[in-house]
Structure formats: structure tokens, C-alpha cells
N, CA, C and O atoms as CSV, one atom per row, in Angstrom:
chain,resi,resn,atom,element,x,y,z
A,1,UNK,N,N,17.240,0.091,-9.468
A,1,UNK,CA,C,16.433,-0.384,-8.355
A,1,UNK,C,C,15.557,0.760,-7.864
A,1,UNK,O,O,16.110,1.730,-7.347
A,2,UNK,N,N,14.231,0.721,-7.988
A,2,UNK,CA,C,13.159,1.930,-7.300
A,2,UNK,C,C,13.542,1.865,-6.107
A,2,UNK,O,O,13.710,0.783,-5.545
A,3,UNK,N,N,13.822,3.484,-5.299
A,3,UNK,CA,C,13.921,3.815,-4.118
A,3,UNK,C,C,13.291,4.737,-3.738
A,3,UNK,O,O,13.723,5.870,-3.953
A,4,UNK,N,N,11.952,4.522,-2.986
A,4,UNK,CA,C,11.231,5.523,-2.642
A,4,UNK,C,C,11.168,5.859,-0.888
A,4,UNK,O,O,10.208,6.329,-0.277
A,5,UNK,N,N,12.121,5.570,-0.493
A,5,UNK,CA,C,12.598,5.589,1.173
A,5,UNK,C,C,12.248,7.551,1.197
A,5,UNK,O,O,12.824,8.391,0.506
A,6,UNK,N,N,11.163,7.787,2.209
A,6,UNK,CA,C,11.215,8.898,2.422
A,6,UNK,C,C,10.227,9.686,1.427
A,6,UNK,O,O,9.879,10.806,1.800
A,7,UNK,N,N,9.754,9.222,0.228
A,7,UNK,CA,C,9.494,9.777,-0.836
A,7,UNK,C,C,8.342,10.024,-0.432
A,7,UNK,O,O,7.861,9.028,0.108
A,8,UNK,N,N,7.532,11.065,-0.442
A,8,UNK,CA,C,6.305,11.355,-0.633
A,8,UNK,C,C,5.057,11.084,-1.568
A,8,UNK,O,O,4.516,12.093,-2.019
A,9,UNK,N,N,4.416,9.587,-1.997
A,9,UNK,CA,C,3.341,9.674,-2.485
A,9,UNK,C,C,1.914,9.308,-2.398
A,9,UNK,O,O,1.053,8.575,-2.884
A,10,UNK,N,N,2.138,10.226,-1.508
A,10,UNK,CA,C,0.792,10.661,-1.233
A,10,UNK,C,C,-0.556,10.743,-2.377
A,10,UNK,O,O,-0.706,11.902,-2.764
A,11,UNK,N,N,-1.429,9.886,-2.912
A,11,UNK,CA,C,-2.231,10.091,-3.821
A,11,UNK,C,C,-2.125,9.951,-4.702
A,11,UNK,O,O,-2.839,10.487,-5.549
A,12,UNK,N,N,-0.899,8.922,-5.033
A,12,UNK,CA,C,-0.243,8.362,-6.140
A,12,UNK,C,C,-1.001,7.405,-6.920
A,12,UNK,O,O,-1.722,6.671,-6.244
A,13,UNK,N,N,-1.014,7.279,-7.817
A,13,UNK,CA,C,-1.628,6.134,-8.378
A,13,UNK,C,C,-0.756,5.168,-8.902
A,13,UNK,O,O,-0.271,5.424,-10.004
A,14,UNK,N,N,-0.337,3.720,-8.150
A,14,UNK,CA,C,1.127,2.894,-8.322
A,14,UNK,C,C,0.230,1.269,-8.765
A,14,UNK,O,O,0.806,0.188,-8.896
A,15,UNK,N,N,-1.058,1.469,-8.905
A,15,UNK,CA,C,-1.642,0.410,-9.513
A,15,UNK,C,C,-0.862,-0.086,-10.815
A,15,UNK,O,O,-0.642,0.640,-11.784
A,16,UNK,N,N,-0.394,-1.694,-10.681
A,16,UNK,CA,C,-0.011,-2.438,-11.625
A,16,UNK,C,C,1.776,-2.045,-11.942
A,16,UNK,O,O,2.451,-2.529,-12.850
A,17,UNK,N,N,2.231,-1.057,-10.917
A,17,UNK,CA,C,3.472,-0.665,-10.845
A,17,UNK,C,C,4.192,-2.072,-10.669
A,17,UNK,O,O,3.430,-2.931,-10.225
A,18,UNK,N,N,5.304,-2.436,-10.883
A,18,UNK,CA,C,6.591,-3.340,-10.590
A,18,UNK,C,C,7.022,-2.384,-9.542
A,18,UNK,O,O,7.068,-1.155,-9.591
A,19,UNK,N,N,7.400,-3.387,-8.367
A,19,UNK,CA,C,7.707,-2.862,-6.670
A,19,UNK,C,C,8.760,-3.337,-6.273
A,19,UNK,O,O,9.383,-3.032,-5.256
A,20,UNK,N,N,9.023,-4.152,-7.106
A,20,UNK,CA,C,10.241,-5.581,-6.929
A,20,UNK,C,C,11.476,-4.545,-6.632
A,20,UNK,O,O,11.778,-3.616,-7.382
A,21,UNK,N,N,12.241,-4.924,-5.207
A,21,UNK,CA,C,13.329,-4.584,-4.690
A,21,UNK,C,C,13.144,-2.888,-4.481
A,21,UNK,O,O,14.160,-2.195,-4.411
A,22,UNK,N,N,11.647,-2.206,-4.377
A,22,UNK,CA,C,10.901,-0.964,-4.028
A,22,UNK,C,C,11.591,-0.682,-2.496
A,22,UNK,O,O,11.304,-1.631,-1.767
A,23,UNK,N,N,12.295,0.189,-1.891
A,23,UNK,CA,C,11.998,0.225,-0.260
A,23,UNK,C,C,10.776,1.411,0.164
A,23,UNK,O,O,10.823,2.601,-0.147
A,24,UNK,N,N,9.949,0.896,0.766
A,24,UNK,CA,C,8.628,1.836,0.953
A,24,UNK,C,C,8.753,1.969,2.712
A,24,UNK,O,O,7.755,1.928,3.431
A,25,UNK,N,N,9.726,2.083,3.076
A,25,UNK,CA,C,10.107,1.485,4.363
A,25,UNK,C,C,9.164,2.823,5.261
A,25,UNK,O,O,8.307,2.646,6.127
A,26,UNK,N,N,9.860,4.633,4.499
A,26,UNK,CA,C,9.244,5.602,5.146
A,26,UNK,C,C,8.959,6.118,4.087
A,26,UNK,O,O,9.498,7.223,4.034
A,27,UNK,N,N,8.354,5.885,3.153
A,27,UNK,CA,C,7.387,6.842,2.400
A,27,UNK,C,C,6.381,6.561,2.874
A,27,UNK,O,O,5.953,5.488,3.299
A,28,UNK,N,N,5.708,8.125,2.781
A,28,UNK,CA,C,4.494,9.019,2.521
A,28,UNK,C,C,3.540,8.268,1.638
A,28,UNK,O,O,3.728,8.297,0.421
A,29,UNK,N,N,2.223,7.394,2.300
A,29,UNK,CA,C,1.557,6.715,1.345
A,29,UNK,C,C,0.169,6.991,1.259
A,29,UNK,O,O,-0.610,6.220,0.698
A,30,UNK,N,N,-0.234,8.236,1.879
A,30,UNK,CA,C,-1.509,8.373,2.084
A,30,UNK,C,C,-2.548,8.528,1.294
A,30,UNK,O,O,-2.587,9.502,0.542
A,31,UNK,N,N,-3.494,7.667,1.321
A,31,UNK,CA,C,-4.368,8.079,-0.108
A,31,UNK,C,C,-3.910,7.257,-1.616
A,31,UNK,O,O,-4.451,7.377,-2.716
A,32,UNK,N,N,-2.766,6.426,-1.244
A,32,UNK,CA,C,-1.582,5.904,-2.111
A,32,UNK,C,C,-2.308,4.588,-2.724
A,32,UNK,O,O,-2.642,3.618,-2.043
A,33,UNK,N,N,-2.517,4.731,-4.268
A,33,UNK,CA,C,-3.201,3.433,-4.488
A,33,UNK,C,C,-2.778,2.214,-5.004
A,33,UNK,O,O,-3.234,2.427,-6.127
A,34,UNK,N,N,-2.424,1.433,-5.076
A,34,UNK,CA,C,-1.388,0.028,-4.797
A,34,UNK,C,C,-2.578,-1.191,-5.528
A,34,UNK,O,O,-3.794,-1.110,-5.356
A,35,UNK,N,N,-2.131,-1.898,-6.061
A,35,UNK,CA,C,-3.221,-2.739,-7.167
A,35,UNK,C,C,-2.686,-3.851,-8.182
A,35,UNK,O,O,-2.786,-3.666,-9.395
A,36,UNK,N,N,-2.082,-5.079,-7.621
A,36,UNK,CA,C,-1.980,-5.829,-9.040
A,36,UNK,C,C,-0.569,-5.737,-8.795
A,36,UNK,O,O,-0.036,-6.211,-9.798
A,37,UNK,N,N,0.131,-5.447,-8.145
A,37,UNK,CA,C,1.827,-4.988,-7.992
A,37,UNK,C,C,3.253,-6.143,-8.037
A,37,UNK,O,O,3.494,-6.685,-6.958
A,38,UNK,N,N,3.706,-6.325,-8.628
A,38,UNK,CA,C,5.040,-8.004,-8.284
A,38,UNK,C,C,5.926,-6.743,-7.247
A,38,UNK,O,O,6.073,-5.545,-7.485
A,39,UNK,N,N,6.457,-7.633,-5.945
A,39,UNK,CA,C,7.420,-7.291,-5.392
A,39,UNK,C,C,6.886,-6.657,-3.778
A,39,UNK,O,O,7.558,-6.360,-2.790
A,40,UNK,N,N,5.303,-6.607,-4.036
A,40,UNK,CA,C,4.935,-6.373,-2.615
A,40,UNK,C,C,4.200,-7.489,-1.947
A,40,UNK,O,O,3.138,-7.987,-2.320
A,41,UNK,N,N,4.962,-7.827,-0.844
A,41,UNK,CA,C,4.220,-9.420,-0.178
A,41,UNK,C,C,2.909,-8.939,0.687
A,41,UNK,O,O,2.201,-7.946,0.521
A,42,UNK,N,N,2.831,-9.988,1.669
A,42,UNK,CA,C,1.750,-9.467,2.621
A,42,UNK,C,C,2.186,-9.004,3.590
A,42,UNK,O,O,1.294,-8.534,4.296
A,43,UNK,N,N,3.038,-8.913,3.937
A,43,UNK,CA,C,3.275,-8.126,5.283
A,43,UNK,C,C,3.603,-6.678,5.073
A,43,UNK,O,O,3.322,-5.872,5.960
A,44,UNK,N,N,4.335,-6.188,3.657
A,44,UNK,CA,C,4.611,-5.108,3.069
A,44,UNK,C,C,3.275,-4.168,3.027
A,44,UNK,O,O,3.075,-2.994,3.339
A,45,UNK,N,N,2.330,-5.365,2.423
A,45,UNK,CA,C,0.863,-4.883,2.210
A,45,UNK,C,C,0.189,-4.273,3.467
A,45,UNK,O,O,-0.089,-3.081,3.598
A,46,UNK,N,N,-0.014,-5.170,4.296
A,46,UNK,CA,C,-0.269,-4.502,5.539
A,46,UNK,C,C,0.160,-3.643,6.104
A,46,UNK,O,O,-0.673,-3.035,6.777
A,47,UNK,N,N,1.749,-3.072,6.170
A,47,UNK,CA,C,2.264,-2.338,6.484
A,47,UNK,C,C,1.705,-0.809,5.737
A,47,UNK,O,O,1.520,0.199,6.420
A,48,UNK,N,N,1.537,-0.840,4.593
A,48,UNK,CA,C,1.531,0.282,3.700
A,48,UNK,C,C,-0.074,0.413,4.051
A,48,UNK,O,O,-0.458,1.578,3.959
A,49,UNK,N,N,-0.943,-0.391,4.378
A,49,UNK,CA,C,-2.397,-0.094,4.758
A,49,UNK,C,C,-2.270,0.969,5.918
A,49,UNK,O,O,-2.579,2.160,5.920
A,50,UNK,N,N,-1.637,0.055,7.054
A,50,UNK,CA,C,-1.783,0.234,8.076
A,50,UNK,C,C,-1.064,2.132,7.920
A,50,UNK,O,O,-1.330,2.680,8.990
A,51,UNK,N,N,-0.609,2.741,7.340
A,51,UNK,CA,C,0.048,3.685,6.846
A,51,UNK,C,C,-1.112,4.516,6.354
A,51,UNK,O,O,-1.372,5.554,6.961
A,52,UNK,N,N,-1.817,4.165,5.334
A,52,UNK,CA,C,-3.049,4.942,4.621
A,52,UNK,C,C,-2.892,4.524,3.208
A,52,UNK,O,O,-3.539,5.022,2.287
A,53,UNK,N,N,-2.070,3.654,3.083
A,53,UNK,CA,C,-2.403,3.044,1.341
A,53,UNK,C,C,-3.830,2.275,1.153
A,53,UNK,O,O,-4.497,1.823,2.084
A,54,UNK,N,N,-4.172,2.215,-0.246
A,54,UNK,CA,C,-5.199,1.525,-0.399
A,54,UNK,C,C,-5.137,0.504,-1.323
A,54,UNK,O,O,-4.524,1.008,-2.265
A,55,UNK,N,N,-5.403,-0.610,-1.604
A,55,UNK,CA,C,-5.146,-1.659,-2.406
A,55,UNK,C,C,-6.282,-2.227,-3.114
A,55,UNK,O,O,-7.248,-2.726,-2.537
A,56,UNK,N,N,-6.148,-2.143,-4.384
A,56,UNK,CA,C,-7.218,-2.779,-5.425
A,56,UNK,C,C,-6.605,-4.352,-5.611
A,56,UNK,O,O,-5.673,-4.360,-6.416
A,57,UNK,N,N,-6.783,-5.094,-5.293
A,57,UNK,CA,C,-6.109,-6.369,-6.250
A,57,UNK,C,C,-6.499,-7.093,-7.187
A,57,UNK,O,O,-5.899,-8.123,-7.493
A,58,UNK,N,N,-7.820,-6.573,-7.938
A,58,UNK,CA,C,-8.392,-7.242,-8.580
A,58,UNK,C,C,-8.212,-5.906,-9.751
A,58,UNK,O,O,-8.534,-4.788,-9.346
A,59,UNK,N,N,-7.846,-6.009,-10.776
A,59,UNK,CA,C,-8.054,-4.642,-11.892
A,59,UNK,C,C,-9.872,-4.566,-12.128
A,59,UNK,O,O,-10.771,-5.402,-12.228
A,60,UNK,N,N,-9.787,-3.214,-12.144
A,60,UNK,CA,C,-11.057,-2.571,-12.116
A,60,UNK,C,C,-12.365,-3.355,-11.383
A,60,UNK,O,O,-13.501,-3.546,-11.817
A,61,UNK,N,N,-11.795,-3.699,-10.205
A,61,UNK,CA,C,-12.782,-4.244,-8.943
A,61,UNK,C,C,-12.587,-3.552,-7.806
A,61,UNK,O,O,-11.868,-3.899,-6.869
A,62,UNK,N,N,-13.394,-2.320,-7.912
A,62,UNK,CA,C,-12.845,-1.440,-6.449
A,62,UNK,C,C,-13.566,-2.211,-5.284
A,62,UNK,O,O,-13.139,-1.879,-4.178
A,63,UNK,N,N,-14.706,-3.302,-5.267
A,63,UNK,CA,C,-15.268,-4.186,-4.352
A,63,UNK,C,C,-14.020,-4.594,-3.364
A,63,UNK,O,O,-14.110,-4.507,-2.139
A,64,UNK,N,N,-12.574,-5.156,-4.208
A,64,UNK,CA,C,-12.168,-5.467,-3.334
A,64,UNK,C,C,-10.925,-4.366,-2.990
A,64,UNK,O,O,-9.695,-4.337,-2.951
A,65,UNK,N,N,-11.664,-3.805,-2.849
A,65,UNK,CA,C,-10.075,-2.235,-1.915
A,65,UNK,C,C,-10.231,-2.441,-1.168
A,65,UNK,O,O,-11.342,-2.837,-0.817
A,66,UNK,N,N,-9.023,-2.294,-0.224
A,66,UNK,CA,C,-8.842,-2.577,1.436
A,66,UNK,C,C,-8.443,-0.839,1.606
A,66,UNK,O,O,-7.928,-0.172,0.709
A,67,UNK,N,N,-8.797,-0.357,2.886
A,67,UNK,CA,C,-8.660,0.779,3.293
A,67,UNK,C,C,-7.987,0.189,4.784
A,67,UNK,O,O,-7.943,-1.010,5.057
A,68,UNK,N,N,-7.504,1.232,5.632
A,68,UNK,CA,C,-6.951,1.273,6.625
A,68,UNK,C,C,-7.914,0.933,7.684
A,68,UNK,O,O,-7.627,0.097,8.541
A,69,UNK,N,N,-9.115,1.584,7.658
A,69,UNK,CA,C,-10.294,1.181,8.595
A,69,UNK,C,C,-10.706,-0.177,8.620
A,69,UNK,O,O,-11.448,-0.670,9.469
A,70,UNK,N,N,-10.245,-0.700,7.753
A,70,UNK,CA,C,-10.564,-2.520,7.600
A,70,UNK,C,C,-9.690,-3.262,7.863
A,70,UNK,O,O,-9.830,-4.479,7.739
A,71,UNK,N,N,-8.505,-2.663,8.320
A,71,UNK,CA,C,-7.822,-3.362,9.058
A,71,UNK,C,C,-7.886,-3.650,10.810
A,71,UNK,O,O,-7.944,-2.627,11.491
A,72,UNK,N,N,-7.876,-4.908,11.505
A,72,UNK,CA,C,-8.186,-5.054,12.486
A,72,UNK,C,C,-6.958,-3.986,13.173
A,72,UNK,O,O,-5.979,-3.652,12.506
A,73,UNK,N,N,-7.181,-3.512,14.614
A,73,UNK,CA,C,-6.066,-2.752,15.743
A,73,UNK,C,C,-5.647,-3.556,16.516
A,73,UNK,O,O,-6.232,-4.331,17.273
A,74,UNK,N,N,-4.142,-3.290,16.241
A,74,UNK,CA,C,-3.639,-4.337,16.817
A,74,UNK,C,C,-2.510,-3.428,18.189
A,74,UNK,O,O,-1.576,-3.928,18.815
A,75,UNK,N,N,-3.009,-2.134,18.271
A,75,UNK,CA,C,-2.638,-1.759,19.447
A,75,UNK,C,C,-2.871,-1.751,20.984
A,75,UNK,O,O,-2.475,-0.990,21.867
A,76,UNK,N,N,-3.840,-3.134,20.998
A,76,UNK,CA,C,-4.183,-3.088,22.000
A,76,UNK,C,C,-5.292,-2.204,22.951
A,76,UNK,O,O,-5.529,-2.407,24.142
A,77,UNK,N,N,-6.110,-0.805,21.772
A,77,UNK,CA,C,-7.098,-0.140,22.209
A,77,UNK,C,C,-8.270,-0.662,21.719
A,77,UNK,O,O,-8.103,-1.285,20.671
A,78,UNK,N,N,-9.092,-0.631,22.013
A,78,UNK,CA,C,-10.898,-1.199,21.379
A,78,UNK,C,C,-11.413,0.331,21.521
A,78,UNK,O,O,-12.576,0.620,21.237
């Protein structure tokens, strides 16, 4: 079972990785690129954005990468 609780990857390239039963709960995802993946839902997804991951979901369509800045704030600051 992948356990990356805590793990640092930072600038990783995890495009098309298997995530299935992954805990990304406190890793280090900054710069972290995520793409095409089984085992990460949407709320996982968001979570790991909202973190500094970046997500391709289309193979070799960087059009659709989501970055952290494209996610709406939901802290209540404007």
C-alpha cells in the first residue's frame, strides 16, 4: 500500500501514478504534478491543489492544469 503521509514531494512528477489507497494526508506537494491518476477523487484533488499540487488531467494537455490560484478562497478573505 503507497504511504506517503509526511513525505516530501515537492516537484515530483506523479502524472499517471496509481494513488489507490495513497495517504497524501501531510505530504509536501508543492510544485507536485498529479495527471491521469486511479485512487484520487475530487475532494482529495482539491485538497492537494489547495496545498500547491498541480493537475494535468488530460495527457499532454497542459491547457487543462489547474494551479492553486484557480482555485476559488474559501477563507472567507476577498
Amino acid at each position: 500500500m503507497p504511504f506517503f503521509s509526511s513525505a516530501d514531494l515537492s516537484d515530483a512528477n506523479l502524472k499517471g501514478a496509481d494513488l489507490t489507497d495513497a495517504n497524501l494526508s501531510r505530504a509536501i506537494v508543492d510544485n507536485t504534478q498529479f495527471g491521469d491518476n486511479s485512487g484520487i477523487d475530487e475532494s482529495i484533488k482539491l485538497d492537494l491543489i489547495e496545498r500547491g499540487a498541480m493537475f494535468e488531467d488530460v495527457p499532454g494537455d497542459s491547457s487543462e492544469s489547474v494551479t492553486p490560484s484557480e482555485i476559488p478562497q474559501t477563507n472567507g478573505i476577498n
